[in-house]
C-alpha positions as CSV (number, residue, x, y, z in Angstrom):
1,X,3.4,20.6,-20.7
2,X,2.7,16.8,-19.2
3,X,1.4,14.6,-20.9
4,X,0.4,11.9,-18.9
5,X,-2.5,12.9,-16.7
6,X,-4.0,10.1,-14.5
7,X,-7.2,12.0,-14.5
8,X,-10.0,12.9,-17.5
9,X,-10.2,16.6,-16.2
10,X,-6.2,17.3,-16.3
11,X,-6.6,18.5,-20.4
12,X,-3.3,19.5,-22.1
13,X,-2.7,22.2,-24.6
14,X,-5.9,24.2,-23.4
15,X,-7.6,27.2,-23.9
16,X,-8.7,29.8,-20.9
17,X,-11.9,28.6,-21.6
18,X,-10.3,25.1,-20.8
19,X,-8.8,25.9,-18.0
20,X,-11.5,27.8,-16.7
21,X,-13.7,24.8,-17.0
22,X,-11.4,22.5,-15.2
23,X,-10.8,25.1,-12.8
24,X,-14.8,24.8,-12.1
25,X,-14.9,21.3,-12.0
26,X,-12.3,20.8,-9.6
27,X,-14.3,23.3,-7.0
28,X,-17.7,21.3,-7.6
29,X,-15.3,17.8,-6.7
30,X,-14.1,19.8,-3.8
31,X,-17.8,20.8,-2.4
32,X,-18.6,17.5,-3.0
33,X,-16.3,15.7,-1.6
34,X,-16.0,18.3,1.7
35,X,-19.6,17.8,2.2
36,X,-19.5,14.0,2.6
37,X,-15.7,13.7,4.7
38,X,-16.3,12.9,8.5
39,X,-14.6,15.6,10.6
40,X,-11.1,16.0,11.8
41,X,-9.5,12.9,13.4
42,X,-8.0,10.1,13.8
43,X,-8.9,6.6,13.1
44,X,-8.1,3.8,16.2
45,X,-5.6,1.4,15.3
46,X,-8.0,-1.2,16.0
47,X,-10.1,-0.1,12.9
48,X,-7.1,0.4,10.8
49,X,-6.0,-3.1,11.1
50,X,-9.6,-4.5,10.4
51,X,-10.5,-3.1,7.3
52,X,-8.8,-3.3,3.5
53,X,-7.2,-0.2,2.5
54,X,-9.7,0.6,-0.1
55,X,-12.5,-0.1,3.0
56,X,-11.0,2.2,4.4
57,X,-11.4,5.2,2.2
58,X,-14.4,4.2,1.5
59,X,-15.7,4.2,4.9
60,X,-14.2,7.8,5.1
61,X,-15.5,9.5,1.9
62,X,-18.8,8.3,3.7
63,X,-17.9,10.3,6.5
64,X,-17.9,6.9,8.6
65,X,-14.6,7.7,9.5
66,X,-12.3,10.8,10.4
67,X,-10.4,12.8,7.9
68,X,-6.7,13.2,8.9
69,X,-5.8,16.5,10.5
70,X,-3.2,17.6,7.9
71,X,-5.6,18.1,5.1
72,X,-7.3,20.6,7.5
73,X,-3.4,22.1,8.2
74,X,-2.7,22.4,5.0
75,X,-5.3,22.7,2.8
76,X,-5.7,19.8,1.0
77,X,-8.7,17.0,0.0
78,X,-8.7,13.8,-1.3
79,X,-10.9,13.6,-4.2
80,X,-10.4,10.3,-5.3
81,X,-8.4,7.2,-4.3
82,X,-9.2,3.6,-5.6
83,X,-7.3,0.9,-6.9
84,X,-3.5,2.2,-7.2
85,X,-5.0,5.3,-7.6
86,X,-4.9,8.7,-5.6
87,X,-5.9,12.1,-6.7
88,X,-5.8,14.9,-3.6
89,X,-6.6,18.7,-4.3
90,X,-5.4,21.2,-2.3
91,X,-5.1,24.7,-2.4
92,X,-2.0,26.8,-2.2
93,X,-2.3,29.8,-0.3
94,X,0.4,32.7,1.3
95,X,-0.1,30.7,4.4
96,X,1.6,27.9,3.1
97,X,4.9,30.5,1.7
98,X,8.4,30.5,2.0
99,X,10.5,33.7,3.0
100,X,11.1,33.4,-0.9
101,X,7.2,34.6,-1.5
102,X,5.8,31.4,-3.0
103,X,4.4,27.9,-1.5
104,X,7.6,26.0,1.1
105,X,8.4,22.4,-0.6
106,X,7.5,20.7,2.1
107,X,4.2,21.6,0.8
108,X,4.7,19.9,-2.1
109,X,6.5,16.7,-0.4
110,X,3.1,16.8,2.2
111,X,0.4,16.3,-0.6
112,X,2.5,13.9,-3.4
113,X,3.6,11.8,-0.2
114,X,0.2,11.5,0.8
115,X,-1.6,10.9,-2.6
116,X,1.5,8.2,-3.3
117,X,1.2,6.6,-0.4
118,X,-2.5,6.6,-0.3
119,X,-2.5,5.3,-4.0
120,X,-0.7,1.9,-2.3
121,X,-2.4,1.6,0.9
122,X,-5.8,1.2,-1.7
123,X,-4.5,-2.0,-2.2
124,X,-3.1,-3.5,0.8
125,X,-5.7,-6.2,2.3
126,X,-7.0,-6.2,5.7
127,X,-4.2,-6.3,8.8
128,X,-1.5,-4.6,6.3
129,X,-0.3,-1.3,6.7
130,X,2.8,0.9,5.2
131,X,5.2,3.7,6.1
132,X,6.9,6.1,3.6
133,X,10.5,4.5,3.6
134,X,11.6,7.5,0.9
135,X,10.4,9.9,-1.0
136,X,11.6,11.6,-4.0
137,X,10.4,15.4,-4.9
138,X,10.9,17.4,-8.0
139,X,9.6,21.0,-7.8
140,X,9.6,22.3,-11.6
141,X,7.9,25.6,-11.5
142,X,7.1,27.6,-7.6
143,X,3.4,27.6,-6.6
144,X,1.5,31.0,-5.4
145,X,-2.1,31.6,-4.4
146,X,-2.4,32.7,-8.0
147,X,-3.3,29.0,-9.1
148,X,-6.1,28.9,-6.9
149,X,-6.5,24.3,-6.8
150,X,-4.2,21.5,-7.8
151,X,-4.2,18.2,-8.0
152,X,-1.7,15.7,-7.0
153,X,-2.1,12.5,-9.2
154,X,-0.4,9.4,-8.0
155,X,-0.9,5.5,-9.0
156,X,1.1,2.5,-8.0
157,X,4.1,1.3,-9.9
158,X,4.8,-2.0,-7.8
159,X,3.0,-3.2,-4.5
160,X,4.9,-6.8,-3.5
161,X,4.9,-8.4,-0.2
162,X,7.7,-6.1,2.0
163,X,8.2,-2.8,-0.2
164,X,5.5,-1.0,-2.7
165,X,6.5,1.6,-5.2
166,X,4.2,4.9,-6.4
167,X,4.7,7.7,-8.4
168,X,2.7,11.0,-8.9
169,X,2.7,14.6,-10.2
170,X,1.4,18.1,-9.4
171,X,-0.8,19.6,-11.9
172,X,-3.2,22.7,-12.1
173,X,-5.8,23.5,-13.8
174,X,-4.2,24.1,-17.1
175,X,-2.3,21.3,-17.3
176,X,0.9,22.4,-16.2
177,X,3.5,20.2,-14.4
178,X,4.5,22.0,-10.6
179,X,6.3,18.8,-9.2
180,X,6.6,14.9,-9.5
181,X,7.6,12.3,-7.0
182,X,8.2,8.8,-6.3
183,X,8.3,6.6,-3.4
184,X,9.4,3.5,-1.6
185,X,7.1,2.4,1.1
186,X,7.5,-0.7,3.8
187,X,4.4,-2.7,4.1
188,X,4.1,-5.0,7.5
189,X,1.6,-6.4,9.7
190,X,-0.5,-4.4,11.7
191,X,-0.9,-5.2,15.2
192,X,-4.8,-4.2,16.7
């Protein structure tokens, strides 16, 4: 099992009865959160540029602002992203399957890249932006809609003036490990 979880609800060595309450706490985060994201859309570059990166998810877990469109593609929330940190929860279903009968990798790539780079845009000040320059995926076990939520847990390992570096993980309910990543991102000036 891994034993480094970012978050207080990703418990190792559990029981059902563990897992199960994980499992129930993760759906009430998801309501929650659901109920307060703005809908579907895209946030003007002019807003981008004027506001911090941890404005800015602020501003959208108030709903102020849109939720991106690939959350709604594939399934996935974040629940939590502040200083370095990112947690998204998503929700792997048969839509999301390979012709091998479990969830595609790209999947997997789509959540950790947006939890690790979401982890280091937190941090960026105002009129600073990034771009994934690389990303690095390990898939350890396959996925199925028999783990009904997981979480992607990611925090930063270096942000500097040009490049920023994350890491993160796929976890369910139970605790156990479905991927890890890293990531190199550029950070530059955004123009309004």
């Amino acid at each position: 099992m891994y034993k480094q979880p970012i978050h207080k609800d990703c418990k190792m060595d559990v029981t059902k009865t563990d897992v199960n309450n994980t499992l129930a706490n993760w759906q009430v985060d998801d309501s929650r959160i659901r109920a307060t994201l703005g809908s579907v859309g895209i946030t003007s570059p002019n807003q981008l540029a004027s506001m911090s990166g941890q404005s800015f998810f602020d501003a959208m877990f108030a709903g102020e602002l849109p939720s991106p469109p690939i959350g709604e593609t594939l399934d996935f929330i974040p629940i939590h992203i502040q200083g370095g940190k990112a947690i998204f929860q998503g929700r792997p279903s048969q839509q999301h399957y390979n012709p091998l009968g479990s969830v595609h990798g790209g999947w997997f790539c789509t959540i950790l890249d947006s939890a690790v780079g979401c982890a280091i845009h937190s941090t960026l000040p105002a009129g600073k932006g990034y771009t994934t320059l690389e990303i690095k995926v390990n898939m350890i076990r396959a996925l199925t809609k028999a783990i009904p939520l997981v979480r992607a847990e990611a925090n930063i390992i270096h942000v500097g003036r040009q490049t920023a570096t994350a890491e993160g993980h796929i976890v369910g309910p139970d605790g156990k490990l479905y991927a890890h990543a890293t990531t190199t991102c550029l950070i530059f000036d955004m123009q309004p």
